[in-house]
PALUMVEX-400362 format. One record per atom (N, C-alpha, C, O): residue number from 0; residue in one letter; atom name; x, y negated, z. Coordinates in nm, 2 decimals. Each point is the difference from the previous one (the first is absolute). Layout:
BEGIN
NUM:a:CA:X:Y:Z $
...
***
This chain:
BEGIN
0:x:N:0.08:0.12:0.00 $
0:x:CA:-0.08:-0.12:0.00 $
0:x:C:0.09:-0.12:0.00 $
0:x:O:0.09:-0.01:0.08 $
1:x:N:-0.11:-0.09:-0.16 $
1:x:CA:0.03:-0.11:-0.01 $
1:x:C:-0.02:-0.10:0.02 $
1:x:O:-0.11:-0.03:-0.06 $
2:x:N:0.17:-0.08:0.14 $
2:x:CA:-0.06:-0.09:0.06 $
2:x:C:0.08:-0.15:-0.04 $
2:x:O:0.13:0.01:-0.01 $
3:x:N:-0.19:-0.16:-0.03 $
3:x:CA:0.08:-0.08:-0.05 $
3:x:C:-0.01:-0.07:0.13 $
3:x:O:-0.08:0.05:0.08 $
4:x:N:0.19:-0.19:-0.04 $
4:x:CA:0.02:-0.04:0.13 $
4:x:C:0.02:-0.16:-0.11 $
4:x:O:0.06:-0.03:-0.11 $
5:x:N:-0.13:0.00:0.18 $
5:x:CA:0.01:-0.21:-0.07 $
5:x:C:0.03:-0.05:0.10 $
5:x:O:-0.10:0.00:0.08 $
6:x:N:0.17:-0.04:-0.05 $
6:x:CA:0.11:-0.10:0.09 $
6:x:C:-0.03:-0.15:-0.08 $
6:x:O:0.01:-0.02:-0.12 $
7:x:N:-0.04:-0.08:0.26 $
7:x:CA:-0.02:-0.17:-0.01 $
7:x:C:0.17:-0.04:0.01 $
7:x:O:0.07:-0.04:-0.09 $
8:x:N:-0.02:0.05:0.25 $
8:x:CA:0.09:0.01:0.02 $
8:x:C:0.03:0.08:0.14 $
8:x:O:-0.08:0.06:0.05 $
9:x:N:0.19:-0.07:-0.02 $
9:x:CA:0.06:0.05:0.14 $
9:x:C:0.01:0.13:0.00 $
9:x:O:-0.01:0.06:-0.11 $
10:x:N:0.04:0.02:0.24 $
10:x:CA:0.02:0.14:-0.01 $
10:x:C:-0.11:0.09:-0.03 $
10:x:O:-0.01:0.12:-0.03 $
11:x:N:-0.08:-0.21:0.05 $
11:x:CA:-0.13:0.16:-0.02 $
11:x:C:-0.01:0.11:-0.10 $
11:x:O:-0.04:0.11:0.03 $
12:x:N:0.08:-0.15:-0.17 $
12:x:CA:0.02:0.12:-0.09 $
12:x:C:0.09:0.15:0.08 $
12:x:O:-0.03:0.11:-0.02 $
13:x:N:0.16:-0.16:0.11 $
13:x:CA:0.05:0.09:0.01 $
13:x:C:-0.01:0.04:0.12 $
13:x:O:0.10:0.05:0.04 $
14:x:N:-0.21:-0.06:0.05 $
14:x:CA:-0.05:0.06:0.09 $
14:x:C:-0.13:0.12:-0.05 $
14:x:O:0.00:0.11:0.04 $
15:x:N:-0.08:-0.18:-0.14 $
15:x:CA:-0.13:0.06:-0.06 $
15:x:C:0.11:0.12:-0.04 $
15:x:O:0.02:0.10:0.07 $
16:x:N:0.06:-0.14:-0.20 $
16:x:CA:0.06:0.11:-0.08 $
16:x:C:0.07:0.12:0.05 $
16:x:O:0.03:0.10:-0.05 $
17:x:N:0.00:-0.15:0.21 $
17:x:CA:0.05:0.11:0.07 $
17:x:C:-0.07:0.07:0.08 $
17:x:O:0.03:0.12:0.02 $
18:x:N:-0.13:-0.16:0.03 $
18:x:CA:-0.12:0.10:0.06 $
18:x:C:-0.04:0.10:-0.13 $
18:x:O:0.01:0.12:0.01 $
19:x:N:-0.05:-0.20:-0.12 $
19:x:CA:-0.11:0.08:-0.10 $
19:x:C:0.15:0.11:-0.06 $
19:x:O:-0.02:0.11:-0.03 $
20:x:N:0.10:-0.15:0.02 $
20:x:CA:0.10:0.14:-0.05 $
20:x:C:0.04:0.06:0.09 $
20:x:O:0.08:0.09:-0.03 $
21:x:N:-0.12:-0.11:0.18 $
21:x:CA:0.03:0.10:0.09 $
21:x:C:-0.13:0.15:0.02 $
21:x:O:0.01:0.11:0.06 $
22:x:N:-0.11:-0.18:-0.15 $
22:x:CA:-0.17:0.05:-0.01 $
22:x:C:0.03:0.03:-0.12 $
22:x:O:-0.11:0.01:-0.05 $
23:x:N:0.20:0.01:-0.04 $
23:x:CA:0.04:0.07:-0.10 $
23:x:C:-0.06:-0.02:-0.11 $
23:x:O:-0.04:0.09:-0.07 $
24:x:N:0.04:-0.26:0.04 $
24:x:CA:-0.14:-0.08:-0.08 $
24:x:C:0.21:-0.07:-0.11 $
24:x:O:0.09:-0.07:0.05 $
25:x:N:-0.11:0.13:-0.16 $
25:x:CA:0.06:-0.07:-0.10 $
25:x:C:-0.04:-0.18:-0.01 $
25:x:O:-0.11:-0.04:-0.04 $
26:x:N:0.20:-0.05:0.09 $
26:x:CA:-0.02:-0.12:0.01 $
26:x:C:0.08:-0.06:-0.09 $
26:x:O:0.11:0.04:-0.02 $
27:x:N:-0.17:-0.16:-0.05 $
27:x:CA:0.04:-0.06:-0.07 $
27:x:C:-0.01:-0.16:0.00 $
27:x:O:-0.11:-0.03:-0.03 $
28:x:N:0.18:-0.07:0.05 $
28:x:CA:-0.03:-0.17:0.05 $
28:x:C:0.06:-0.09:-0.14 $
28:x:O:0.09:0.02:-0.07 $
29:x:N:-0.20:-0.12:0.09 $
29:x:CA:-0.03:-0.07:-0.09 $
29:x:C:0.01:-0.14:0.11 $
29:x:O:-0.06:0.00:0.10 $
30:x:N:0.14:-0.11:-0.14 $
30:x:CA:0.09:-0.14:0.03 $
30:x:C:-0.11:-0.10:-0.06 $
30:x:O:0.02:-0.11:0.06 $
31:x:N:-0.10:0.10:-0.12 $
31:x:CA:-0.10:-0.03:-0.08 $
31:x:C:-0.06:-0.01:-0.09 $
31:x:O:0.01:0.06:-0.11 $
32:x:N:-0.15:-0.16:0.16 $
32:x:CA:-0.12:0.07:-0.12 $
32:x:C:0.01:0.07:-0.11 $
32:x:O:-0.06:0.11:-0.03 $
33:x:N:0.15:-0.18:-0.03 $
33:x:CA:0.01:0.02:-0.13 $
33:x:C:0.06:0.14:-0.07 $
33:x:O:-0.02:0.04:-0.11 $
34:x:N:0.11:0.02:0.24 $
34:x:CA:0.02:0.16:-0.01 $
34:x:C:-0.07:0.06:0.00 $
34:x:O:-0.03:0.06:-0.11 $
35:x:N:-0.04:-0.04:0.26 $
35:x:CA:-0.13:0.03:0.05 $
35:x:C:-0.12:0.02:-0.14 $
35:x:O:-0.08:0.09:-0.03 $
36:x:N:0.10:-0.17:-0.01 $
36:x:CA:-0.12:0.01:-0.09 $
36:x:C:0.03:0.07:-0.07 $
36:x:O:-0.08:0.10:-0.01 $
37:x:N:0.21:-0.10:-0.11 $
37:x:CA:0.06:0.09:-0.10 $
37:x:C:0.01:0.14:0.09 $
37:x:O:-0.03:0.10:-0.07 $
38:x:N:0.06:-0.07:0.16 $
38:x:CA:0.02:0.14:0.10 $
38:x:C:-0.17:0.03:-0.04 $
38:x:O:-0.01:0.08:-0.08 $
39:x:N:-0.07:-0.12:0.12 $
39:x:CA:-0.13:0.03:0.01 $
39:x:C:-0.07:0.06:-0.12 $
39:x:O:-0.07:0.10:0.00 $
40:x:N:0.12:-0.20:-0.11 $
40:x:CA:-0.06:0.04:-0.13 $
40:x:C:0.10:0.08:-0.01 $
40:x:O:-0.06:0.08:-0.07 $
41:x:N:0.18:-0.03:0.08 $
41:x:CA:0.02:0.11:-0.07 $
41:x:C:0.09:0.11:0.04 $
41:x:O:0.08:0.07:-0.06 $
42:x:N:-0.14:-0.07:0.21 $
42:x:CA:0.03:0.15:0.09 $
42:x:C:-0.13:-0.01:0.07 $
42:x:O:-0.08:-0.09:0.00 $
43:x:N:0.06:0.21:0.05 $
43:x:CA:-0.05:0.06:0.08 $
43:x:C:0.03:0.01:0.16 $
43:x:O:0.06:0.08:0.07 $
44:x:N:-0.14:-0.17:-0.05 $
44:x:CA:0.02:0.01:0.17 $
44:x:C:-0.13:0.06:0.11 $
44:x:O:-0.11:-0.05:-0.02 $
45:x:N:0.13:0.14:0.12 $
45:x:CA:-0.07:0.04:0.08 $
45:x:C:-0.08:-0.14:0.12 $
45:x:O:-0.11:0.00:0.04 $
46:x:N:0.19:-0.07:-0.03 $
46:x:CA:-0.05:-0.15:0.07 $
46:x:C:0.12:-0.11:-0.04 $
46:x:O:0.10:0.00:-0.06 $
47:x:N:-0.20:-0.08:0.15 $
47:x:CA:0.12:-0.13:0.00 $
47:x:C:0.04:-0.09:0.09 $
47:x:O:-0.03:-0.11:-0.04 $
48:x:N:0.08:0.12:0.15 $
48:x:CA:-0.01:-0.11:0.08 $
48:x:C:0.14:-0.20:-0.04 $
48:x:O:0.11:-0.03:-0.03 $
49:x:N:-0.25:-0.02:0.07 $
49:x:CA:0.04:-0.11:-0.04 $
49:x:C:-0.03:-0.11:0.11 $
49:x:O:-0.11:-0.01:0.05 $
50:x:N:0.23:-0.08:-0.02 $
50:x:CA:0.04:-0.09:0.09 $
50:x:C:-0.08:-0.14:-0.03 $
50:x:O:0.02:-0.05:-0.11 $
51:x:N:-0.07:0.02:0.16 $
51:x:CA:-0.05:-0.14:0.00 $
51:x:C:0.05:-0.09:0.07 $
51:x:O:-0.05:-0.01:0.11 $
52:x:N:0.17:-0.10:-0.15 $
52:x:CA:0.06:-0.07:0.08 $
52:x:C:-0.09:-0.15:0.08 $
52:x:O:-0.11:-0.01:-0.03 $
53:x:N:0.17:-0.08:0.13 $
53:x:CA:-0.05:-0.08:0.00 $
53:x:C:-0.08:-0.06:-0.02 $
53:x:O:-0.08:-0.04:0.08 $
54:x:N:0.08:-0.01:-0.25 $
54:x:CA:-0.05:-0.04:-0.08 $
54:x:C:-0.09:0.06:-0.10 $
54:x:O:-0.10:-0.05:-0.05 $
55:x:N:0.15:0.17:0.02 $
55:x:CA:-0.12:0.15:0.00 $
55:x:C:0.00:-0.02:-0.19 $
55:x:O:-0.03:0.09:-0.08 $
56:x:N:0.06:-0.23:0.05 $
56:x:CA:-0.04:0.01:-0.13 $
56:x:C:0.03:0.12:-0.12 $
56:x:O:-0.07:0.04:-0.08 $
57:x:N:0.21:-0.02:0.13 $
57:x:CA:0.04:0.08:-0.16 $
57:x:C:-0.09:0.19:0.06 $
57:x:O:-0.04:0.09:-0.07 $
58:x:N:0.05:-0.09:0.19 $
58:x:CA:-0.05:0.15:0.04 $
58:x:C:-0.13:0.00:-0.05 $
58:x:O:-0.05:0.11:-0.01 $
59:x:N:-0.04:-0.26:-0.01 $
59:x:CA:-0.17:-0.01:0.04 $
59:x:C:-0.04:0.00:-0.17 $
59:x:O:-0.12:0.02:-0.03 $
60:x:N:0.24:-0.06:-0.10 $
60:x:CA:0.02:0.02:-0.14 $
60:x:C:0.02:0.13:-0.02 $
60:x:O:-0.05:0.03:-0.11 $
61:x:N:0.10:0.06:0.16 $
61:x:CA:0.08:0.10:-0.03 $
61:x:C:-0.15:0.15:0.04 $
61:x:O:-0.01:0.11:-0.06 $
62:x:N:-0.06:-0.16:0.17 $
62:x:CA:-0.09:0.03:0.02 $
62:x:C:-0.12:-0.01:-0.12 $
62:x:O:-0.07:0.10:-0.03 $
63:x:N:0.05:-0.21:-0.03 $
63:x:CA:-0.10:-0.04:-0.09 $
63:x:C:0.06:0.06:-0.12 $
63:x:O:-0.10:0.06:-0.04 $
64:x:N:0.17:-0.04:-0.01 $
64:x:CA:0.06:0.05:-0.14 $
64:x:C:0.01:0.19:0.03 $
64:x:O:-0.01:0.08:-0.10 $
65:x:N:0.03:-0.04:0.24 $
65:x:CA:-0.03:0.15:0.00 $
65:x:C:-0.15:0.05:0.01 $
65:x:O:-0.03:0.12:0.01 $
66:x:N:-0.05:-0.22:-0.02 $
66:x:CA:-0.17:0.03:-0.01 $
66:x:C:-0.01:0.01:-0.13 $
66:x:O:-0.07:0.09:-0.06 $
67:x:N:0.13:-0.17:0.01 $
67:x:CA:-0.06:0.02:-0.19 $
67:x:C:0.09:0.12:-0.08 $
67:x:O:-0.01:0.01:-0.12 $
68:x:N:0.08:0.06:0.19 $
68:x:CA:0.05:0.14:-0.05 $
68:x:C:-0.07:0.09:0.02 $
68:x:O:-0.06:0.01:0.11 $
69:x:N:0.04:0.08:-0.19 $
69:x:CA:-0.07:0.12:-0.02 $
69:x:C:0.00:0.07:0.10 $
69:x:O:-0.10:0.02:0.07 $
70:x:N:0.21:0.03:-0.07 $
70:x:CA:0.01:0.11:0.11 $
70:x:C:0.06:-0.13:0.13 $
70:x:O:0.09:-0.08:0.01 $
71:x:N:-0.18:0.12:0.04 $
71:x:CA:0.07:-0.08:0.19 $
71:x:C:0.05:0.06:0.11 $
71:x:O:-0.07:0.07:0.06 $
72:x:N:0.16:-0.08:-0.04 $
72:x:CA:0.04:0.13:0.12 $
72:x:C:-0.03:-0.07:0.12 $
72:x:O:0.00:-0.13:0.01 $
73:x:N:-0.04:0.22:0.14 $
73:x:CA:0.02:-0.09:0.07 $
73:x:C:0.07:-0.10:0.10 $
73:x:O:0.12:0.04:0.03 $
74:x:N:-0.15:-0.16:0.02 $
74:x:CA:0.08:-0.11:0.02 $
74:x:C:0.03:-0.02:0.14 $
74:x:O:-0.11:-0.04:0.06 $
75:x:N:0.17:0.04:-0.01 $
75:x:CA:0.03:-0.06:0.15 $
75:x:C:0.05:-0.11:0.01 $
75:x:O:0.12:-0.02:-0.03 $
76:x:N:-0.22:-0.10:0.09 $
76:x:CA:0.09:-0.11:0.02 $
76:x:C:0.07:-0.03:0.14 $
76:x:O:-0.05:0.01:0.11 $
77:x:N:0.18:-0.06:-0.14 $
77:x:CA:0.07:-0.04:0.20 $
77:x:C:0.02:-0.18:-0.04 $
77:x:O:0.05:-0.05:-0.10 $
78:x:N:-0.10:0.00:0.21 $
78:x:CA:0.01:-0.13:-0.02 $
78:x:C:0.10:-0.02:0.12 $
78:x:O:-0.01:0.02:0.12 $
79:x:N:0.15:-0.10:-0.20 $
79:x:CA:0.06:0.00:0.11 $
79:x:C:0.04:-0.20:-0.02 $
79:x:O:-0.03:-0.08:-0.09 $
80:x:N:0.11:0.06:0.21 $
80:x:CA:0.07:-0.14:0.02 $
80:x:C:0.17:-0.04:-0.03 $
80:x:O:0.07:0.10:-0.03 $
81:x:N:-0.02:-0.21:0.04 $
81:x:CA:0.12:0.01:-0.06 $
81:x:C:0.05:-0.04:0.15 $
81:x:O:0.12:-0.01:0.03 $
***
């Protein structure tokens, strides 16, 4: 199972990416939307957890553009602070 990790900033990708590959979940992280998105359309992922910083904007876009994809996997949001 595969899972993508969208990182705003700070350490949290590599806290998530290390629990979920300790749970033996193939992890994959994406630096921004704009990966994130190309990752989306053209792998296959089991979920996706995605970071909503501060300002929440690029996680709260990233969010809106994985609804109008076909297949949706599902989404975990962590809203964190800087």
């Amino acid at each position: 199972m595969k899972i993508l990790v969208v990182k705003a900033a700070g350490d949290f990708p590599v806290s998530v990416s290390a629990v979920l590959s300790q749970a033996c979940y193939t992890v994959e992280s994406a630096s921004s939307i704009e990966l994130a998105s190309h990752l989306l359309l053209t792998e296959r992922y089991t979920g996706v957890a995605v970071e909503v910083g501060a300002s929440g904007l690029e996680g709260m876009n990233l969010l809106g553009r994985i609804r109008r994809y076909r297949q949706v996997p599902p989404v975990v949001i962590f809203a964190t602070t800087n």
